[in-house]
matplotlib code that plots the C-alpha trace (Angstrom):
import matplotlib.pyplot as plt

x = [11.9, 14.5, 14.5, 17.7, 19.6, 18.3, 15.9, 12.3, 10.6, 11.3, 9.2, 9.5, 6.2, 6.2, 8.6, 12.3, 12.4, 8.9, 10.2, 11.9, 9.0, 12.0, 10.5, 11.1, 13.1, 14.5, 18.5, 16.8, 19.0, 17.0, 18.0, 17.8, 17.8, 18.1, 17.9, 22.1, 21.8, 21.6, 24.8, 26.7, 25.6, 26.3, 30.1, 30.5, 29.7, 31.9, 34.7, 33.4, 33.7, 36.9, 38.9, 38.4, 36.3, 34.7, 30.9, 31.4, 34.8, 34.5, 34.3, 37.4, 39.2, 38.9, 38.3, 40.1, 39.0, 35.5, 35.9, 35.2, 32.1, 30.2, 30.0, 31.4, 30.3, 30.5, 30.3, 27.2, 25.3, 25.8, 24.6, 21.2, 21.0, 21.1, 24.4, 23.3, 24.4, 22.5, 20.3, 19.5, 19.1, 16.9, 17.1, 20.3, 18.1, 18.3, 22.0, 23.1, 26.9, 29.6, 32.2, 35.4, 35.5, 33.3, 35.9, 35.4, 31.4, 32.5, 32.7, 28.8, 28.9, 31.7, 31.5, 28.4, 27.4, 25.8, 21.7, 21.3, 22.8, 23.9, 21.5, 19.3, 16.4, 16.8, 16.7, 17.5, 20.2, 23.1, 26.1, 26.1, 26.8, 29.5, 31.7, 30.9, 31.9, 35.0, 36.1, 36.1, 37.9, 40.2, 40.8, 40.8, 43.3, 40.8, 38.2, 34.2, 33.2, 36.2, 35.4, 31.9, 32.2, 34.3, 32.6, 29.0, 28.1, 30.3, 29.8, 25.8, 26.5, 25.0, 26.2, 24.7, 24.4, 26.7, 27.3, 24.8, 27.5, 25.3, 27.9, 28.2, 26.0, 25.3, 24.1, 20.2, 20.2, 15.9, 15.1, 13.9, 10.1, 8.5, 4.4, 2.2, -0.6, -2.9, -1.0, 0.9, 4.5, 7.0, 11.2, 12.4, 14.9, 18.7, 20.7, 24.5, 24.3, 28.2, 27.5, 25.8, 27.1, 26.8, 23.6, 21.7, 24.3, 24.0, 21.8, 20.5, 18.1, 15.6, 17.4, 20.3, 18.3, 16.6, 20.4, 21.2, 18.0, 18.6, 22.0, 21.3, 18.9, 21.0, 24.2, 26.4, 27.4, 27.2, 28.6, 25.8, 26.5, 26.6, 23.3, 22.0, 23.2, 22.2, 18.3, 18.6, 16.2, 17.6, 16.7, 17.4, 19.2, 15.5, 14.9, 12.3, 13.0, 12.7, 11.3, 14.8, 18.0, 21.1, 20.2, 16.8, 13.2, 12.3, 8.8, 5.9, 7.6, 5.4, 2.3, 3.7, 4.6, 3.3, 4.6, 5.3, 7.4, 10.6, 10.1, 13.5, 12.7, 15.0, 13.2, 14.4, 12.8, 15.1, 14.5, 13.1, 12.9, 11.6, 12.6, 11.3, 13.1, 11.1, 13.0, 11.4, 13.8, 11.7, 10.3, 13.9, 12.3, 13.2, 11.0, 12.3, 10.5, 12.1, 10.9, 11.7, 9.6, 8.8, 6.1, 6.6, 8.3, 6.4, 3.7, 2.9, 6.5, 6.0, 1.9, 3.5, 6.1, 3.7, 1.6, 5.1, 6.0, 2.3, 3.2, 5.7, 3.6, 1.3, 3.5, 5.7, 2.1, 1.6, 4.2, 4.9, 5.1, 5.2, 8.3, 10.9, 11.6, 8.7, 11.2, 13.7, 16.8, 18.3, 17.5, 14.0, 11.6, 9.9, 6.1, 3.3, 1.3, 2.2, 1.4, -2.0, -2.6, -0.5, -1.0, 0.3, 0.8, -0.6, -0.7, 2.2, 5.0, 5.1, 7.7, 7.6, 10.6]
y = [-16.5, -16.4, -15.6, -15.3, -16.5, -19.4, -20.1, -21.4, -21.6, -21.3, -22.3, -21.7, -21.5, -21.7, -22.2, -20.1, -20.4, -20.8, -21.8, -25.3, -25.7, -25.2, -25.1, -22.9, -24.5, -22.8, -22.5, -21.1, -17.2, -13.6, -10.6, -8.6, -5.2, -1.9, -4.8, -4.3, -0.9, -2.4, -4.8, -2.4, 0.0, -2.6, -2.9, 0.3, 0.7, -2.6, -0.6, 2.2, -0.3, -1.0, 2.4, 2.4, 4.8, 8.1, 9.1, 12.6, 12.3, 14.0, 11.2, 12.3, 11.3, 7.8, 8.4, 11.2, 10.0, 11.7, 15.4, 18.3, 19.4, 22.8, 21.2, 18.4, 15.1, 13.2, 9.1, 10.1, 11.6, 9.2, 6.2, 8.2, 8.9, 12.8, 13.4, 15.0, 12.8, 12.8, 9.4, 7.8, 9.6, 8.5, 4.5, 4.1, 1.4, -1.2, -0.7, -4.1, -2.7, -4.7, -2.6, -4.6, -2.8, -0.5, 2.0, 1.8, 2.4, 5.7, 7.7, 7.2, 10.2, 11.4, 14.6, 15.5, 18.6, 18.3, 18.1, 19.3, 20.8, 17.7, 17.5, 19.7, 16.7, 13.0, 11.3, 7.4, 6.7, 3.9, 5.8, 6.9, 3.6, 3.5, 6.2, 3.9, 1.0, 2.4, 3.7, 0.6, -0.8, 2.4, 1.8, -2.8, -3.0, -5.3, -5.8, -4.8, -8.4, -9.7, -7.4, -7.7, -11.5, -11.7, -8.7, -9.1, -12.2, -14.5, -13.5, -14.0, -17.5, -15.9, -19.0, -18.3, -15.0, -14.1, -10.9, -11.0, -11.6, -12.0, -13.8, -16.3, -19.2, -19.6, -22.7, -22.1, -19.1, -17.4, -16.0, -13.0, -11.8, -8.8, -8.9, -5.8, -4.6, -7.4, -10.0, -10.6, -11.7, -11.8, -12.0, -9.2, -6.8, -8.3, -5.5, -6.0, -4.9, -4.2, -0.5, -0.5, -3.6, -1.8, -0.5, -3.3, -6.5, -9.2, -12.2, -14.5, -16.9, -15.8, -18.0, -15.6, -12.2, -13.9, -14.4, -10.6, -9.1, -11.1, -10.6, -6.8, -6.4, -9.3, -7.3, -10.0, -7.4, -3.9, -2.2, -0.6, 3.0, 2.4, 0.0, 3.3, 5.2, 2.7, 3.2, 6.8, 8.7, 10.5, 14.9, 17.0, 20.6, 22.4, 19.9, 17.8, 14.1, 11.4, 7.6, 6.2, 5.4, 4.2, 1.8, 0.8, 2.2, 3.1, 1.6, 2.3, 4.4, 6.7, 4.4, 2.7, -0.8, -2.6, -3.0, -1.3, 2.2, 0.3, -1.9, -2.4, -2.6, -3.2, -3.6, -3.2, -3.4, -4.4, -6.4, -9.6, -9.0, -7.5, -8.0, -6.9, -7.5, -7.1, -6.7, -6.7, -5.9, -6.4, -9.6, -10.7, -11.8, -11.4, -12.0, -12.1, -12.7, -13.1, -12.8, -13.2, -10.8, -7.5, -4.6, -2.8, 0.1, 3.3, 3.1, -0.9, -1.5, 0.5, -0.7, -4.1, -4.2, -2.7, -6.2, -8.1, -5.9, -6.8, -10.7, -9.9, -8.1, -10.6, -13.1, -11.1, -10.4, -14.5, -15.1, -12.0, -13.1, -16.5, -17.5, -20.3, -21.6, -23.4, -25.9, -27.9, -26.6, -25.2, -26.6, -25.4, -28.2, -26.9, -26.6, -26.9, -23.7, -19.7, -19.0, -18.3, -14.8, -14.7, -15.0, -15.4, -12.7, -12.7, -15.4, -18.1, -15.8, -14.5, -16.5, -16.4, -18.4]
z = [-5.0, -2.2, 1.7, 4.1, 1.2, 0.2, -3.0, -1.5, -5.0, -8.9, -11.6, -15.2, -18.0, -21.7, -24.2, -24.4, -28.4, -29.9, -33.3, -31.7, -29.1, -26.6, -23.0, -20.7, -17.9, -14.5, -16.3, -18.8, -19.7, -20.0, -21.1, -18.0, -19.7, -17.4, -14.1, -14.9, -13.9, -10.2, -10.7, -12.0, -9.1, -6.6, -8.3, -8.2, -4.4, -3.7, -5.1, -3.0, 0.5, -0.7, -0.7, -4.8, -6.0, -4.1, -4.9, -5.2, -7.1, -10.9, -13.1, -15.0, -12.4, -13.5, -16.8, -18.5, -21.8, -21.6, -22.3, -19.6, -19.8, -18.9, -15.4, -13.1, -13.4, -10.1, -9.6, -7.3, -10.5, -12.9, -10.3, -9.7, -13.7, -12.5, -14.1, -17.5, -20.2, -22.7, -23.3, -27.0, -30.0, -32.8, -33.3, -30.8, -29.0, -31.8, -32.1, -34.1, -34.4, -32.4, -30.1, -29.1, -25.6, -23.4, -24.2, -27.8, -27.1, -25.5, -28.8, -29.5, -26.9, -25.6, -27.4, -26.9, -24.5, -21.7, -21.7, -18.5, -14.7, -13.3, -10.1, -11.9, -13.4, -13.8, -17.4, -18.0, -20.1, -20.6, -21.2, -17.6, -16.8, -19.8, -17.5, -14.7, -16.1, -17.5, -13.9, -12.1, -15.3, -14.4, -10.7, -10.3, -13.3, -14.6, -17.1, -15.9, -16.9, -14.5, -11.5, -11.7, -12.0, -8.7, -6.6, -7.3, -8.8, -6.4, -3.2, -4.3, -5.7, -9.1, -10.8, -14.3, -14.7, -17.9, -20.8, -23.8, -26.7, -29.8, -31.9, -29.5, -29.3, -25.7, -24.1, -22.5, -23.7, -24.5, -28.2, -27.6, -28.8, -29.5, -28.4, -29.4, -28.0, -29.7, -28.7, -31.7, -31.2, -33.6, -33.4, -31.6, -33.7, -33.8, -31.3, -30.2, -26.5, -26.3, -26.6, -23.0, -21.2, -17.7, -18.4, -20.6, -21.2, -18.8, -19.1, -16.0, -14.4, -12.6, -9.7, -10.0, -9.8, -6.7, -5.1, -6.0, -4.2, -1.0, -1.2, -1.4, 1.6, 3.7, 4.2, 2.0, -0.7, 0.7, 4.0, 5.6, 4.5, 0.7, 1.2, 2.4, -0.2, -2.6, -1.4, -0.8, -2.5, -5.3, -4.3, -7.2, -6.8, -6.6, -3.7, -5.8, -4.3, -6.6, -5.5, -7.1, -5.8, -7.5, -10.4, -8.4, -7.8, -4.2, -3.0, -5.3, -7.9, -7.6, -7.8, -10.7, -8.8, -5.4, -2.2, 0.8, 1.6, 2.2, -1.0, -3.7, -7.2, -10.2, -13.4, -17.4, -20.6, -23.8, -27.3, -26.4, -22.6, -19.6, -16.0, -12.5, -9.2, -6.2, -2.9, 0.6, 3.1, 6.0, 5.0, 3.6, 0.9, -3.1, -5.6, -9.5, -12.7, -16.3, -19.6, -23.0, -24.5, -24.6, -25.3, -28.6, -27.9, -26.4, -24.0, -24.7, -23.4, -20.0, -19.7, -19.7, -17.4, -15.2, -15.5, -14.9, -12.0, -10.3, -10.6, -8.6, -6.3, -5.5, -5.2, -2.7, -1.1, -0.6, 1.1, 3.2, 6.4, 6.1, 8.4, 6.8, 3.3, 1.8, 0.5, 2.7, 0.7, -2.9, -5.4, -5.0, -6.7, -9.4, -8.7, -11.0, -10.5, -9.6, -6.1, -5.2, -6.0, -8.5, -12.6, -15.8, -18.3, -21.8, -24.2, -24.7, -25.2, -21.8, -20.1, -16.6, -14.4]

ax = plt.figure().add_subplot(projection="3d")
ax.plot(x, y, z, "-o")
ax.set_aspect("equal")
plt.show()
């Protein structure tokens, strides 16, 4: 949890590799699934600030490499997942194949049509970010990793925060579990994330997703005109408005999440993880939880990142409005119980930091 920039609690439960009775510690790594949608986002909006990239440019200005399509394909589109590409097909979510680039992952659709009017409906899907990822590659000269590293992550002292490579053995880094609807957990299926490293590929500490969300609403990454588009509702050619924005959900989604009207939220689901960011620009207070598990796939998956997202709720709820950090400076000390109000999730293999 962080306020005006600095972290005023962190806490880690359970165990990050069941097998080795590993606990659980605060450097502990997540996968933060779709919650890289909102990095990426924020990249791309840096590059925006900086004379890089235009919103409404056709993405084949930056990346000629995808086909033209039956329409245009704008940066704006893809960033509020309104751009038509198509999402995955079959079992494309436990991709376990290795791709030496992001430009090499291009050809799982770049031929493909269309599956809608850009602007016309809204449909979430990975390889949107792919074409995103690829243009800022296009325009900085440098890799996504690289840019991303120095534009994002620096500036919001995400020290840890790091790309899911599955060949590499990486230091502090969760095994990921699978936990179905009995409570049941089991290893979660092996996937290569290279394929959607924009949308899917980053791992962090809950510290470091704390740092992004008050970075976000503080004004440290993001002139003020691309933080308002960031959080600008997302309104669809037949004028339906959507509670999204680009890479984030917009107050309750829809009922779906607490908090308040002007409430952030960036949230994922993957293999062996689920995420939820909570944002509260008026309180200037972030609120990030990590896991190392997930739902099984379907409706158990969405049912429980719904629980996840209402820890962060009632955490955010605790301390909303209480002025100053409730520790003296970073590090945060670790504590030895949730907030009151808040809870724990399931049985052991719900990892909360």
């Amino acid at each position: 949890m962080a306020r005006d920039g600095r972290v005023i609690w962190r806490k880690a439960y359970g165990v990050a590799d069941l097998q080795r009775q590993l606990p659980a510690t605060p450097g502990t790594l997540f996968r933060i699934a779709s919650m890289s949608k909102a990095i990426t986002a924020v990249a791309m909006l840096r590059a925006v600030d900086a004379g890089l990239i235009a919103l409404d440019a056709d993405i084949r200005q930056y990346v000629p490499a995808f086909p033209a399509k039956s329409a245009v394909v704008t940066v704006r589109r893809l960033l509020t997942g309104t751009g038509g590409v198509r999402g995955y097909v079959g079992t494309e979510p436990l991709r376990n194949e290795h791709f030496p680039s992001i430009a090499a992952s291009l050809s799982i659709f770049r031929d493909d049509s269309l599956v809608y009017r850009p602007g016309s409906s809204y449909l979430e899907t990975p390889y949107g970010f792919t074409l995103l990822s690829l243009a800022l590659e296009a325009v900085t000269h440098t890799s996504y990793e690289t840019y991303v590293s120095q534009e994002v992550l620096r500036p919001a002292n995400m020290t840890a925060t790091r790309i899911d490579v599955a060949a590499l053995t990486v230091p502090n880094r969760a095994r990921p579990y699978t936990r179905d609807s009995l409570g049941n957990v089991r290893d979660a299926d092996p996937i290569d994330v290279s394929y959607k490293v924009a949308a899917a590929g980053w791992l962090s500490t809950a510290t470091d997703i704390a740092r992004l969300g008050v970075a976000l609403i503080d004004g440290t990454l993001l002139s003020t005109a691309s933080y308002d588009a960031l959080r600008a509702p997302v309104r669809l050619t037949d004028g339906t408005q959507l509670p999204l924005g680009m890479g984030i959900g917009l107050g309750t989604v829809d009922g779906r999440l607490p908090g308040t009207e002007r409430t952030l939220w960036a949230a994922g689901i993957i293999q062996g993880g689920t995420s939820a960011l909570l944002m509260d620009p008026d309180d200037r207070l972030a609120v990030a939880l990590l896991l190392n598990v997930n739902g099984e796939v379907g409706p158990e998956s969405l049912a429980f990142l719904s629980q996840v997202g209402a820890v962060a709720g009632s955490v955010a709820a605790h301390f909303r409005g209480v002025k100053g950090p409730r520790t003296p400076a970073e590090p945060a000390p670790d504590g030895h119980t949730l907030p009151p109000g808040a809870r724990t999730i399931g049985s052991r293999s719900a990892y909360v930091q």
